[in-house]
Backbone as JSON Lines, residues from 0, in Angstrom:
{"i":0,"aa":"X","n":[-29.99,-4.02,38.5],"ca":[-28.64,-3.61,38.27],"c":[-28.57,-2.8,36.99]}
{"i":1,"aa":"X","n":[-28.31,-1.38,37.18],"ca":[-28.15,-0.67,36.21],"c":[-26.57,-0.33,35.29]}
{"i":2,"aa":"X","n":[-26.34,-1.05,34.56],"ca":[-25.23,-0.42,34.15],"c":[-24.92,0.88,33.19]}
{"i":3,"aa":"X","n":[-24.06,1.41,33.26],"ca":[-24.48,2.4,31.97],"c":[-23.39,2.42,31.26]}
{"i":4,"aa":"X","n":[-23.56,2.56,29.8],"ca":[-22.86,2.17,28.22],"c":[-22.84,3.33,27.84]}
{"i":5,"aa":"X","n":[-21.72,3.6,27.61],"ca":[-21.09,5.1,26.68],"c":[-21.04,4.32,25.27]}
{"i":6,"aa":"X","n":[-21.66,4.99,24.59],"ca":[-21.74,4.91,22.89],"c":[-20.35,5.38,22.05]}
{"i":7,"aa":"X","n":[-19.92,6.31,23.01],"ca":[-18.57,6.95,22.25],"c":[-17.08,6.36,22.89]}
{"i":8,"aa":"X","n":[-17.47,5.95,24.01],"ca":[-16.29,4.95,24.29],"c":[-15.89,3.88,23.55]}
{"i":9,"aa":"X","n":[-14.06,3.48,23.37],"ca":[-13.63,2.74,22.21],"c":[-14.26,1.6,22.41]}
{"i":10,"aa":"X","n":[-13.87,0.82,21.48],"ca":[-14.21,-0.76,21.67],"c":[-13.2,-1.68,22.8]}
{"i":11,"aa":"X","n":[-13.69,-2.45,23.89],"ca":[-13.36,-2.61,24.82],"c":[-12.56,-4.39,24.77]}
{"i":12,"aa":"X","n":[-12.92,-4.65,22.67],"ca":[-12.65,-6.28,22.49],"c":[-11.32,-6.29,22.35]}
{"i":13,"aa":"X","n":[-10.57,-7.55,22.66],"ca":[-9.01,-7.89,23.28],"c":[-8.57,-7.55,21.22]}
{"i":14,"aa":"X","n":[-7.9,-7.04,21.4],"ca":[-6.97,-6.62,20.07],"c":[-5.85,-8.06,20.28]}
{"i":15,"aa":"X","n":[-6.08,-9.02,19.32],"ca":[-4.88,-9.97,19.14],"c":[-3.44,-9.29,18.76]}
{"i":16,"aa":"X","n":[-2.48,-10.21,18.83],"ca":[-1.15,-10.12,17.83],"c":[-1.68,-10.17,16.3]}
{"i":17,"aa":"X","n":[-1.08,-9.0,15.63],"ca":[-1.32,-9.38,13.99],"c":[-0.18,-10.03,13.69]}
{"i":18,"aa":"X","n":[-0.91,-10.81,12.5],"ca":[0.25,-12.35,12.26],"c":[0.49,-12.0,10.56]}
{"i":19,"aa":"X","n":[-0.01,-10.88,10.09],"ca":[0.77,-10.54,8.91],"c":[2.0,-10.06,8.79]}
{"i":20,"aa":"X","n":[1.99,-9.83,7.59],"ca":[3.87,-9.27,7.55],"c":[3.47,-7.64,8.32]}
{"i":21,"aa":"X","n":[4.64,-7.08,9.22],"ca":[5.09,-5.71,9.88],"c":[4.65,-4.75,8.64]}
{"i":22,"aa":"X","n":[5.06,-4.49,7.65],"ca":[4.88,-3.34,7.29],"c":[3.88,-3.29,5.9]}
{"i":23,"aa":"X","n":[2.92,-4.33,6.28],"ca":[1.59,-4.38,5.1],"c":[0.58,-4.09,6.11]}
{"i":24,"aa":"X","n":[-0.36,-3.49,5.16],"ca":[-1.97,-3.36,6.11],"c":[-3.06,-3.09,4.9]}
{"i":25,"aa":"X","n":[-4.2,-4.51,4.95],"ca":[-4.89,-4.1,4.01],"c":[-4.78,-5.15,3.04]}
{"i":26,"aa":"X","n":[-3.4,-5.54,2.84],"ca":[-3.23,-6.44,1.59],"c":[-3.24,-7.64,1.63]}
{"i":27,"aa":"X","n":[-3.88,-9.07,0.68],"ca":[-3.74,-10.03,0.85],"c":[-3.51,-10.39,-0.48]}
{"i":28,"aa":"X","n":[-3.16,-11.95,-0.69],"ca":[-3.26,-12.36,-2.15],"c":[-4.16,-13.75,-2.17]}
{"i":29,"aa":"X","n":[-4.74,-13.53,-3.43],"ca":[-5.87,-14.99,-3.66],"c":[-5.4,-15.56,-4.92]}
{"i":30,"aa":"X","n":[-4.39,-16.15,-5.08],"ca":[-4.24,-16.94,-6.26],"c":[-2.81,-16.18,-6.8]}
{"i":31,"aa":"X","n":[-3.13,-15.37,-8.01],"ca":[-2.29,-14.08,-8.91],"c":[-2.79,-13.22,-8.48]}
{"i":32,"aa":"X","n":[-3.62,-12.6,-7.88],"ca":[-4.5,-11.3,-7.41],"c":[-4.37,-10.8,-6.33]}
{"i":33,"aa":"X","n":[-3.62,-9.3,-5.7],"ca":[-3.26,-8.68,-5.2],"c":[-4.34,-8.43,-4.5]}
{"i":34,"aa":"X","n":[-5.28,-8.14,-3.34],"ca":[-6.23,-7.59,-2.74],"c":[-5.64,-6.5,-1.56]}
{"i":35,"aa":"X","n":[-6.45,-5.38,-2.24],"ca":[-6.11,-4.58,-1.24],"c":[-7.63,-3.84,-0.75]}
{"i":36,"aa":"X","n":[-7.61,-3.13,0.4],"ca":[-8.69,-2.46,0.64],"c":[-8.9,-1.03,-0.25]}
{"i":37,"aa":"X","n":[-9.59,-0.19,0.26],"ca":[-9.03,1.28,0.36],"c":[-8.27,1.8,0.62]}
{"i":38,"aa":"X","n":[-7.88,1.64,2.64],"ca":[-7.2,1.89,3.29],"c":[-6.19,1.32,3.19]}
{"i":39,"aa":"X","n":[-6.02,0.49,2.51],"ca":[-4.57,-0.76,2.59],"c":[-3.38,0.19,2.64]}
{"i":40,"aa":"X","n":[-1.93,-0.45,2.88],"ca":[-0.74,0.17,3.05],"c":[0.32,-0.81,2.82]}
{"i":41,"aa":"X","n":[0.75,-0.86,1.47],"ca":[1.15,-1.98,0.69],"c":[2.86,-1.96,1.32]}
{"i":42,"aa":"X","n":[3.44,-2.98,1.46],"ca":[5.0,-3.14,2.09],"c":[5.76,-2.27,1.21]}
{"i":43,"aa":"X","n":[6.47,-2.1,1.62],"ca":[7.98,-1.13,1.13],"c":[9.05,-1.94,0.22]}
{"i":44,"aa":"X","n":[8.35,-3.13,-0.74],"ca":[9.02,-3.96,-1.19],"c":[8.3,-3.89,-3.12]}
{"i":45,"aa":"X","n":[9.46,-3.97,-3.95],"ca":[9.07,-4.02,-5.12],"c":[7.86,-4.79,-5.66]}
{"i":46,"aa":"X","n":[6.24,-4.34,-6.33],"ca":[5.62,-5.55,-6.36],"c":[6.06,-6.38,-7.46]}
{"i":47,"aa":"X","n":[6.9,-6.31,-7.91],"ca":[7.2,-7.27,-9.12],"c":[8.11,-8.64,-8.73]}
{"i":48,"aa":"X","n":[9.08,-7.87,-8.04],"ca":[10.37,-8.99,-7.58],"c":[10.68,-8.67,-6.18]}
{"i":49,"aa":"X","n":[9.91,-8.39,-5.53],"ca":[9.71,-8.12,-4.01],"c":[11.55,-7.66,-3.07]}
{"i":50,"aa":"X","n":[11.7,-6.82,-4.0],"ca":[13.38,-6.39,-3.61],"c":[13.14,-5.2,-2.85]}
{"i":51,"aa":"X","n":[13.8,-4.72,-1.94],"ca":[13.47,-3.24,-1.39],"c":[13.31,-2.38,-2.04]}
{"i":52,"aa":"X","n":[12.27,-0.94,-1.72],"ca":[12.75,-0.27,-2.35],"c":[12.82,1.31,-1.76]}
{"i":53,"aa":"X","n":[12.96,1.98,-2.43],"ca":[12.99,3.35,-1.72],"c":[12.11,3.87,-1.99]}
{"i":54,"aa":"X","n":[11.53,4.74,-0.67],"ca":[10.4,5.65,-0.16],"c":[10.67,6.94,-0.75]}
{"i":55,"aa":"X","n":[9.12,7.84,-0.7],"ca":[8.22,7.32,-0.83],"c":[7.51,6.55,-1.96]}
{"i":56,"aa":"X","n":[6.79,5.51,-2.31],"ca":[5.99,5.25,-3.29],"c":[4.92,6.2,-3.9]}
{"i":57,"aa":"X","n":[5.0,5.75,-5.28],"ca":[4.09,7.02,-5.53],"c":[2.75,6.67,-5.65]}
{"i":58,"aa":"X","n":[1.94,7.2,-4.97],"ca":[0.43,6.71,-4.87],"c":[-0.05,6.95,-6.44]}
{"i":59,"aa":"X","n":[-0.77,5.97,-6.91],"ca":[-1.73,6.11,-7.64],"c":[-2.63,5.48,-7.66]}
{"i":60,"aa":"X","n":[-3.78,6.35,-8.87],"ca":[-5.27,6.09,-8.78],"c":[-5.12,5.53,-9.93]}
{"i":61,"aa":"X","n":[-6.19,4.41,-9.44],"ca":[-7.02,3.4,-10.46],"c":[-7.97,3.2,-10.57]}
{"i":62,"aa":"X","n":[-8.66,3.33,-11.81],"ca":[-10.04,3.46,-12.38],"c":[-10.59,1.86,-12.55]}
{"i":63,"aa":"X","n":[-11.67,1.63,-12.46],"ca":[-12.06,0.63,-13.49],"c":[-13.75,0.9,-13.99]}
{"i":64,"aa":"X","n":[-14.63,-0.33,-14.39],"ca":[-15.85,0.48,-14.84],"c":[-15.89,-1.19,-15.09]}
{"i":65,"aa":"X","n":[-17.21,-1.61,-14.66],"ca":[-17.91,-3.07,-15.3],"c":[-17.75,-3.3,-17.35]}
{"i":66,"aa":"X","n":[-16.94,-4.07,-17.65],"ca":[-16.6,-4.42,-18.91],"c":[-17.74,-4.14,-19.96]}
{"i":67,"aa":"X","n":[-19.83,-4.33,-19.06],"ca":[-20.61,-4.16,-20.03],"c":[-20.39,-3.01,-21.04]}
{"i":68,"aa":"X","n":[-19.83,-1.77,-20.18],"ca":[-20.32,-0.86,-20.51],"c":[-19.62,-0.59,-21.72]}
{"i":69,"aa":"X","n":[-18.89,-1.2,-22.28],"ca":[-18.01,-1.07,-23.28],"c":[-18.87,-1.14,-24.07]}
{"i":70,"aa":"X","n":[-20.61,-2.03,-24.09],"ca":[-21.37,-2.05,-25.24],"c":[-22.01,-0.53,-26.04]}
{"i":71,"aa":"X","n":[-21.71,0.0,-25.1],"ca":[-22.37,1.51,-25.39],"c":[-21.4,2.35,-26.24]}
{"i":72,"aa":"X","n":[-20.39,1.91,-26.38],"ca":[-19.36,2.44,-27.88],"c":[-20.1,2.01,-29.0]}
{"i":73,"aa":"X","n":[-20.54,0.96,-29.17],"ca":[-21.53,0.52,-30.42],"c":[-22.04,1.26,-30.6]}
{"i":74,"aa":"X","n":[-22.81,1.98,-29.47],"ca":[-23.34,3.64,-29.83],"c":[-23.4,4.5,-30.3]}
{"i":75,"aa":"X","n":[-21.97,5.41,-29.19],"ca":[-21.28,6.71,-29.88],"c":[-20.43,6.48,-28.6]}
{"i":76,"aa":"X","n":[-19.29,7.25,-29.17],"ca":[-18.16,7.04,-28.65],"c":[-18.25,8.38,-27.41]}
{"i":77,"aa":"X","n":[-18.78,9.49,-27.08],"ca":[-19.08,10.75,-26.74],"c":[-20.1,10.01,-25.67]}
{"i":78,"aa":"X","n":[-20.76,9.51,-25.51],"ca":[-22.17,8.89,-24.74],"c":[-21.36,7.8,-23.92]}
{"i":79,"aa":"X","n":[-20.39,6.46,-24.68],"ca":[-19.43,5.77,-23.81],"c":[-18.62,6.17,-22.8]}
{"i":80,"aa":"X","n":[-17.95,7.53,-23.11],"ca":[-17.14,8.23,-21.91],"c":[-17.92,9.44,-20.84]}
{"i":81,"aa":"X","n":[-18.97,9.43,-21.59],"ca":[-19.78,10.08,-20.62],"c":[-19.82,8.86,-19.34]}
{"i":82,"aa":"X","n":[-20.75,7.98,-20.03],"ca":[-21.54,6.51,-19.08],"c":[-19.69,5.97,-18.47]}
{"i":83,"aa":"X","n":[-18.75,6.0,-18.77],"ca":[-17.7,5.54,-17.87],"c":[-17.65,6.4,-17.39]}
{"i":84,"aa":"X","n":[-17.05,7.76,-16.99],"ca":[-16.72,8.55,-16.37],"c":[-17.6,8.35,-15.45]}
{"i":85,"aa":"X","n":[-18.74,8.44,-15.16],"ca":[-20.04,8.6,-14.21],"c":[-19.61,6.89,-13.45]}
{"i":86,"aa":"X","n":[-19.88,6.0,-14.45],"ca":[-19.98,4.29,-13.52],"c":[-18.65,3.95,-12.57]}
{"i":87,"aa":"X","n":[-17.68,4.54,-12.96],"ca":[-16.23,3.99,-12.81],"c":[-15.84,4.18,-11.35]}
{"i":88,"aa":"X","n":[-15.07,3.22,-11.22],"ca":[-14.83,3.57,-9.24],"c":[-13.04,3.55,-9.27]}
{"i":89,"aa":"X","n":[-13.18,4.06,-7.88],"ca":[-11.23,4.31,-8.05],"c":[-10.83,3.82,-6.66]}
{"i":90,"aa":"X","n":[-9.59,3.59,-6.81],"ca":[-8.59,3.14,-5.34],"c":[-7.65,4.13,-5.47]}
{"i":91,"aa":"X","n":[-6.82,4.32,-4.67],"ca":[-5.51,4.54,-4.43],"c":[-4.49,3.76,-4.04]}
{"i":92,"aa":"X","n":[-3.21,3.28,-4.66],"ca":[-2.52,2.8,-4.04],"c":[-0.98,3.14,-4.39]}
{"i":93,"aa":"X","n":[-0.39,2.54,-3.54],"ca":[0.83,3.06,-3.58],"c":[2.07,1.81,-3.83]}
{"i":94,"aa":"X","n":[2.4,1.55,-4.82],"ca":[3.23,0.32,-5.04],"c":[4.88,0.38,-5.47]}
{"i":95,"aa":"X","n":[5.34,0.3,-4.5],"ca":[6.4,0.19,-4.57],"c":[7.58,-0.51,-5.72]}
{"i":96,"aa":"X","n":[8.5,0.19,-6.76],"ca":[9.33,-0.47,-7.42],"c":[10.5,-0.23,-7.25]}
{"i":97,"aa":"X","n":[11.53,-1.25,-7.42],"ca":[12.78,-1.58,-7.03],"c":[13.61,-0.41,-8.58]}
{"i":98,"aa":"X","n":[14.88,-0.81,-8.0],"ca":[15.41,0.47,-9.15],"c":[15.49,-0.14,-10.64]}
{"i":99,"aa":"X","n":[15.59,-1.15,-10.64],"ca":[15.49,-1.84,-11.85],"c":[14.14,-1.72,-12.51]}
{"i":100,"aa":"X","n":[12.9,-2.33,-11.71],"ca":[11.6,-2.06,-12.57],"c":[11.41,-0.54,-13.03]}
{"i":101,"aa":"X","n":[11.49,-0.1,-12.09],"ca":[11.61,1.58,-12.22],"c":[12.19,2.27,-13.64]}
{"i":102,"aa":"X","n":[13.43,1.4,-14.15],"ca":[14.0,1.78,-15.04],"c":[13.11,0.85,-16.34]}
{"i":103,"aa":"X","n":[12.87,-0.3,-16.03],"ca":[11.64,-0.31,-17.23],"c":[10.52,0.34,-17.63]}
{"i":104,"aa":"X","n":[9.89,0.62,-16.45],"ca":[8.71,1.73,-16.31],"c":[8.65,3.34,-17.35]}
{"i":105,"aa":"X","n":[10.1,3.76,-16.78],"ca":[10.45,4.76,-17.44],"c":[10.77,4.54,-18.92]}
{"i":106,"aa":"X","n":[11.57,3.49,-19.17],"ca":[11.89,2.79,-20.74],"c":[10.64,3.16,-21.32]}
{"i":107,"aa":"X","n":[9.67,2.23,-20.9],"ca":[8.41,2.08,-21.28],"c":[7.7,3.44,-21.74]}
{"i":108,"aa":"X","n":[7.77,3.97,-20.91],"ca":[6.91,5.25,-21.04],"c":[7.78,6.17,-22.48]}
{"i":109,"aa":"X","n":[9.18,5.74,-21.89],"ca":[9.83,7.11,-23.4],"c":[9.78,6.47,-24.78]}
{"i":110,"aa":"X","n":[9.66,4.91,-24.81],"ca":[9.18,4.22,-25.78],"c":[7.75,4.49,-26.8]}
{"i":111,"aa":"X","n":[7.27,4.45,-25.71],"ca":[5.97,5.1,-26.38],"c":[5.43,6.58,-26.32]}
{"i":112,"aa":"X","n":[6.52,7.37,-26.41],"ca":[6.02,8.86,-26.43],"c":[6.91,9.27,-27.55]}
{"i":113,"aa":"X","n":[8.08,8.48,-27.68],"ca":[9.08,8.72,-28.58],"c":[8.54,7.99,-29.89]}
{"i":114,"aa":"X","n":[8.01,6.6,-29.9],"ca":[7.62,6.33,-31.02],"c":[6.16,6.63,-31.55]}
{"i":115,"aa":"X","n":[5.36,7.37,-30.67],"ca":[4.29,8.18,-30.89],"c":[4.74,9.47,-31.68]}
{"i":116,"aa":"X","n":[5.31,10.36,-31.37],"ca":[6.3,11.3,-31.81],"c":[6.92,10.83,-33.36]}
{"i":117,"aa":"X","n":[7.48,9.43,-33.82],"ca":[8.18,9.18,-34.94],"c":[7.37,8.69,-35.63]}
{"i":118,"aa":"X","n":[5.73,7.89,-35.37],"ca":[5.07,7.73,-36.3],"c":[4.17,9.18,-36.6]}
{"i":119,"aa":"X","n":[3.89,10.08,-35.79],"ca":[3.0,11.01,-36.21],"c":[3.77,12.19,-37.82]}
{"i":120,"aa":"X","n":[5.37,12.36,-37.13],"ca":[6.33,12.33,-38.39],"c":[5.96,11.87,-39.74]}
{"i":121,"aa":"X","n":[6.13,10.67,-39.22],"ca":[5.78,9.59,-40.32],"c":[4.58,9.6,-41.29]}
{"i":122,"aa":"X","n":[3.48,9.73,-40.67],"ca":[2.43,10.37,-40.95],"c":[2.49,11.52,-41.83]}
{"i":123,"aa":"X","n":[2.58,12.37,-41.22],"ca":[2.8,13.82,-41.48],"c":[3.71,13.84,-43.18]}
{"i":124,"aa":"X","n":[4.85,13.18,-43.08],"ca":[5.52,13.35,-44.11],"c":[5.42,13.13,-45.56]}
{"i":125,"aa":"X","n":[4.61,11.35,-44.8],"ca":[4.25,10.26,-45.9],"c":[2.63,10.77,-46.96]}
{"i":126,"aa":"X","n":[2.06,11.84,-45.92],"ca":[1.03,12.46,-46.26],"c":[0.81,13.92,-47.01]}
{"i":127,"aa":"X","n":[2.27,14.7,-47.19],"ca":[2.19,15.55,-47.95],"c":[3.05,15.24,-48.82]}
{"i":128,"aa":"X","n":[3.99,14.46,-49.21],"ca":[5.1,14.58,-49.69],"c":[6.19,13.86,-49.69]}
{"i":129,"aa":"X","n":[5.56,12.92,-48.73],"ca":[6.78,11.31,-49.35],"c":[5.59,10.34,-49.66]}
{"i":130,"aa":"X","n":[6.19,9.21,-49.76],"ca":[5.47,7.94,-50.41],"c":[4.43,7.73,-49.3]}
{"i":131,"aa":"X","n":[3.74,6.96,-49.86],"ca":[1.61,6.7,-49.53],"c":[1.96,5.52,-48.05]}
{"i":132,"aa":"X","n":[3.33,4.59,-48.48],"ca":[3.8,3.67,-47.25],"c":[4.2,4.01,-46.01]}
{"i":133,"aa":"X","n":[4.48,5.21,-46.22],"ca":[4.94,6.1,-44.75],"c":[3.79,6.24,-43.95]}
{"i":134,"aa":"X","n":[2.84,6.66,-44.38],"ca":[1.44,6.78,-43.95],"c":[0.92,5.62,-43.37]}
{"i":135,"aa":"X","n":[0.91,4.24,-43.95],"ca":[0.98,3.09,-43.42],"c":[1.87,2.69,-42.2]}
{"i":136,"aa":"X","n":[3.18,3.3,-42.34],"ca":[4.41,2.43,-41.26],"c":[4.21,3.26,-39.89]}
{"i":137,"aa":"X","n":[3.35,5.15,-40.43],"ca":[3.51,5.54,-39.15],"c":[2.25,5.38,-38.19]}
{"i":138,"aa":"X","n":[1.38,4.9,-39.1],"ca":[0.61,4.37,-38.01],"c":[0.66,3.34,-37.46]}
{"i":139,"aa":"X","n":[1.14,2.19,-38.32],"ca":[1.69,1.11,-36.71],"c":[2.65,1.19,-36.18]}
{"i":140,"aa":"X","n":[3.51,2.19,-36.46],"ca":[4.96,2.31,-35.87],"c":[3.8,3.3,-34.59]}
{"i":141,"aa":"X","n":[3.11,3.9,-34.32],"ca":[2.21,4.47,-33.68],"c":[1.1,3.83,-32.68]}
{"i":142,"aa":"X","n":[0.28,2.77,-33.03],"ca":[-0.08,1.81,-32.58],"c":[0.91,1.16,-31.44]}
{"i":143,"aa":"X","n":[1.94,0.14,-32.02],"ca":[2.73,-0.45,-31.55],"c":[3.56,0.42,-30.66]}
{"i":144,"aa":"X","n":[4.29,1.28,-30.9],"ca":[4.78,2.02,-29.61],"c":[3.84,2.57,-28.73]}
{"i":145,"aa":"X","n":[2.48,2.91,-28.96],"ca":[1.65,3.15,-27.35],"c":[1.77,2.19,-26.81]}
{"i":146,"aa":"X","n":[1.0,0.93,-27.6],"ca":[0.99,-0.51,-26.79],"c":[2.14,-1.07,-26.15]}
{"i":147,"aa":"X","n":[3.25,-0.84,-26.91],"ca":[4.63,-1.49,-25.83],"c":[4.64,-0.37,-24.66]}
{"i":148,"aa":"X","n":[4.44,0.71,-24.9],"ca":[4.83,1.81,-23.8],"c":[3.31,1.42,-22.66]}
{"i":149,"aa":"X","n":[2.42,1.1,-22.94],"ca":[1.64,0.95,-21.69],"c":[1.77,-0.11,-21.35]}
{"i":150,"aa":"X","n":[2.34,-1.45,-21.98],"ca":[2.49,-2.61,-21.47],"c":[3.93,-3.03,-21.06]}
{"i":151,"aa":"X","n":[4.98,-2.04,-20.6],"ca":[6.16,-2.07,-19.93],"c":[5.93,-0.93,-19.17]}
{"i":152,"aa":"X","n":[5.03,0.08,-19.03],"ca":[5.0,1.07,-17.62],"c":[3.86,1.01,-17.02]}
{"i":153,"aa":"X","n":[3.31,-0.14,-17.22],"ca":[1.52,-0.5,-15.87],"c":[2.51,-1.48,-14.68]}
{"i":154,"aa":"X","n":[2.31,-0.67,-13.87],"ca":[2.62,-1.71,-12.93],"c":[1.55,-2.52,-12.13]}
{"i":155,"aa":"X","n":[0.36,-1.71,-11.28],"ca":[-0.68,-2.9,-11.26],"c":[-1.98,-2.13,-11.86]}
{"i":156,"aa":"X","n":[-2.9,-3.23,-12.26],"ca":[-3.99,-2.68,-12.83],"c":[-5.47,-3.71,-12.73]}
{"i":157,"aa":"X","n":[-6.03,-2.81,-12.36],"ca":[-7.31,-3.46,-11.4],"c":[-8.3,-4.61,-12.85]}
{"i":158,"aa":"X","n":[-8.31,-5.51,-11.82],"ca":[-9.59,-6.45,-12.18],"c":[-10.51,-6.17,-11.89]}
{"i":159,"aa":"X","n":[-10.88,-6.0,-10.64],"ca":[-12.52,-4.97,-10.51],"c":[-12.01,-4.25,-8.88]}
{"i":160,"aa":"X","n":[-12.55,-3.55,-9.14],"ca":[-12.85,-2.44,-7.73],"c":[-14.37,-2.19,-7.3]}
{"i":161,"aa":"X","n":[-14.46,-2.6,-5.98],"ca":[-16.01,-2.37,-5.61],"c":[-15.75,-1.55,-4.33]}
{"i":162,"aa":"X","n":[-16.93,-1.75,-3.56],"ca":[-16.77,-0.23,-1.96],"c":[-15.78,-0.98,-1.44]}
{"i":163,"aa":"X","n":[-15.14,-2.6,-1.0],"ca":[-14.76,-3.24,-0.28],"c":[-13.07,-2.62,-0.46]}
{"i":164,"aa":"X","n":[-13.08,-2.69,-1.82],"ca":[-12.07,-2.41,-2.31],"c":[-11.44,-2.62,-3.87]}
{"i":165,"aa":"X","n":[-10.15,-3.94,-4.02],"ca":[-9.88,-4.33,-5.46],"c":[-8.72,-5.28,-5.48]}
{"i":166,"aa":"X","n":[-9.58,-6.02,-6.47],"ca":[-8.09,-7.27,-6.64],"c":[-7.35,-6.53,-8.0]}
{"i":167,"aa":"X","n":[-6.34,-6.46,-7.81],"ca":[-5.49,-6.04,-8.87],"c":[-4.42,-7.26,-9.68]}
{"i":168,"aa":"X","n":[-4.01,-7.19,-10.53],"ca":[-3.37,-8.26,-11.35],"c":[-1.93,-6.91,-11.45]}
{"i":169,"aa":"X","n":[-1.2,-8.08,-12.2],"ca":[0.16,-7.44,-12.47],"c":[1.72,-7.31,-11.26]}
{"i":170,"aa":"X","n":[1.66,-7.82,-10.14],"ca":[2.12,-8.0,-9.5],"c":[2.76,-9.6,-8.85]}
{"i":171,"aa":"X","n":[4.41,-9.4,-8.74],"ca":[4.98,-10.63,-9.63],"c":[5.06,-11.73,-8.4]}
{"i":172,"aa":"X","n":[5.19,-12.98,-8.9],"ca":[5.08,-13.95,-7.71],"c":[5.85,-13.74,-6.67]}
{"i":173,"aa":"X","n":[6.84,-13.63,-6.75],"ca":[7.66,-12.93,-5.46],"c":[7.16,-12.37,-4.25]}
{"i":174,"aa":"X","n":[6.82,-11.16,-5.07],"ca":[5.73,-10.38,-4.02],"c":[4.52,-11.1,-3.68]}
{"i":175,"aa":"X","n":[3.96,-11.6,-4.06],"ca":[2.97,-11.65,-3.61],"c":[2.8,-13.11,-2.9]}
{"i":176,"aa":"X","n":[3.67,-14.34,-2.47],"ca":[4.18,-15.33,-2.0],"c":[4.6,-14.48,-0.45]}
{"i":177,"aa":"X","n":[5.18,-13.49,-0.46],"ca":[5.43,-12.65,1.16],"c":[4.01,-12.04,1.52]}
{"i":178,"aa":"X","n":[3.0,-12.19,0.88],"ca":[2.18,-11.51,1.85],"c":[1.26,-12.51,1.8]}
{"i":179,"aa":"X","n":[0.6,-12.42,3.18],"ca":[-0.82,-13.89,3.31],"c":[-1.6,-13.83,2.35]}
{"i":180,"aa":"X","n":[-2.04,-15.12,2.67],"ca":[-3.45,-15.29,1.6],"c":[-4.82,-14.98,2.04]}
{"i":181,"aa":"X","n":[-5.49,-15.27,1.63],"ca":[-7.41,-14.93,2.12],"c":[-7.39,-15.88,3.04]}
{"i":182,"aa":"X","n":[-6.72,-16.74,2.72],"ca":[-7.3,-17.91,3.74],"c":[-6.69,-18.3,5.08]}
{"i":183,"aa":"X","n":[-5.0,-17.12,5.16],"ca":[-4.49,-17.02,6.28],"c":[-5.2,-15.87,7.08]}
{"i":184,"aa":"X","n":[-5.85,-14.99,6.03],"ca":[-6.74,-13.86,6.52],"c":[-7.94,-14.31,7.23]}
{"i":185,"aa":"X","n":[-8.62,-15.46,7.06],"ca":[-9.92,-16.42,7.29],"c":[-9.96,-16.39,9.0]}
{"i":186,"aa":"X","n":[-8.17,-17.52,9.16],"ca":[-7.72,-18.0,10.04],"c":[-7.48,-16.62,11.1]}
{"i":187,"aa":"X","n":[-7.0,-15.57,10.74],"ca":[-6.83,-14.4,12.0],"c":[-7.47,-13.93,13.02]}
């Protein structure tokens, strides 16, 4: 009995009901940690406070790079961003925020471009021609406004990324209580 097998014909195995949420693909959560694939296609829901939100999301890319490599700044700092740039792997994703986070995001960001902007002033001033303390205030007034401005406009940001994909952190219990876990993923 000869049968014959087409190589390019689809796969012929029974496709179940998917038992995740309708408009996720890709995403699960393990604990606090967002998992998504590559391909994933994250819900149309805020990841912070899982409120609707409006389309489209804006895709972005995320870097990461194994933490060793940070030893190679001990180095030179020119040789470190070489060796990241080259090690570092990326996702894409697209995460949805509600109008409220949105408006922190943005806070965030003019926070720290604006007080980047008032310490370099500061700087500048305290360094030709006002007092030696200005020079002091505008650099942590400089410091401190990057750091508040990247830590009120990250919305998620990867723990590690490998070929599989990436667990990401930063995404609020809400959200991530509506989408299955690994272990409802196990069960599928």
């Amino acid at each position: 009995m000869s049968t014959h097998r087409n190589p390019y014909a689809p796969s012929s195995a029974a496709l179940g009901e998917r038992t995740g949420p309708v408009d996720a693909e890709g995403c699960w959560r393990e604990g606090s940690l967002l998992i998504v694939t590559h391909d994933s296609v994250l819900p149309n829901r805020c990841v912070k406070c899982n409120a609707p939100t409006e389309l489209p999301a804006k895709e972005r890319k995320l870097y990461w790079h194994h933490p060793g490599i940070y030893l190679v700044l001990v180095i030179n700092v020119l040789l470190y961003l070489i060796v990241a740039l080259i090690a570092r792997k990326k996702i894409a994703v697209a995460p949805g925020l509600c109008t409220e986070h949105a408006k922190r995001r943005k806070l965030g960001i003019a926070i720290a471009w604006i007080g980047l902007a008032a310490g370099l002033l500061l700087v500048s001033f305290g360094g030709t021609q006002g007092p030696a303390f200005l020079v002091i205030l505008g650099l942590v007034l400089t410091l401190a406004s990057v750091i508040t401005g990247m830590l009120m406009s990250r919305v998620l940001y990867p723990k590690i990324i490998d070929e599989r994909g990436a667990r990401l952190k930063g995404a609020g219990e809400a959200f991530l209580s509506s989408i299955p876990s690994t272990t409802d993923w196990i069960r599928m």
